[in-house]
N, C-alpha and C positions, 0 to 999 in steps of 0.2 A: 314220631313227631317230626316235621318240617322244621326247619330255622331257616331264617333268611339272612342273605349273606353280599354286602356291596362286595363288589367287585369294578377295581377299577384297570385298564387296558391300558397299555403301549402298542399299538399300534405300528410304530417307529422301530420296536424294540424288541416285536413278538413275543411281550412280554404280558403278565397279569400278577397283582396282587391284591389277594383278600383282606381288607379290612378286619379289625379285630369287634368292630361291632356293626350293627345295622344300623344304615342311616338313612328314612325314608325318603326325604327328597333334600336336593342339594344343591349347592351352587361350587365353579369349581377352578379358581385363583390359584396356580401354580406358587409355591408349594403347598398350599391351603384346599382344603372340600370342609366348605360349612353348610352346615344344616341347615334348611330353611323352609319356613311354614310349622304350622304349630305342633306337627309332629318329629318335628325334627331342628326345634330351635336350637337348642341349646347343645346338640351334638358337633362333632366336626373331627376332623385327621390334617395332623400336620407331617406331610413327607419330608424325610429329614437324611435318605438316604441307607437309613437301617431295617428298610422291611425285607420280606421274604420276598421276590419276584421268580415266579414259574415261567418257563418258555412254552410257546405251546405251533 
């Protein structure tokens, strides 16, 4: 079975980390990514400096 998985990029930083859930569509306010539209109202990720970031 497939999961689907945000992933958000640095670019800056040659960096990426995966989000701990999916979130279909979004809008995206340093430190903030909120959900937006009605599949993804009420979701969101607040960066706060404690996630996992991969180089790549």
């Amino acid at each position: 079975m497939l999961q689907r998985k945000t992933v958000v990029l640095s670019l800056g930083d040659y960096s990426y980390c995966i989000l701990p859930s999916y979130i279909h569509d979004f809008s995206f306010s340093w430190p903030a990514l909120v959900g937006v539209g009605h599949l993804s109202r009420n979701q969101g990720f607040v960066f706060t400096g404690e996630e996992s970031w991969q180089r790549f």
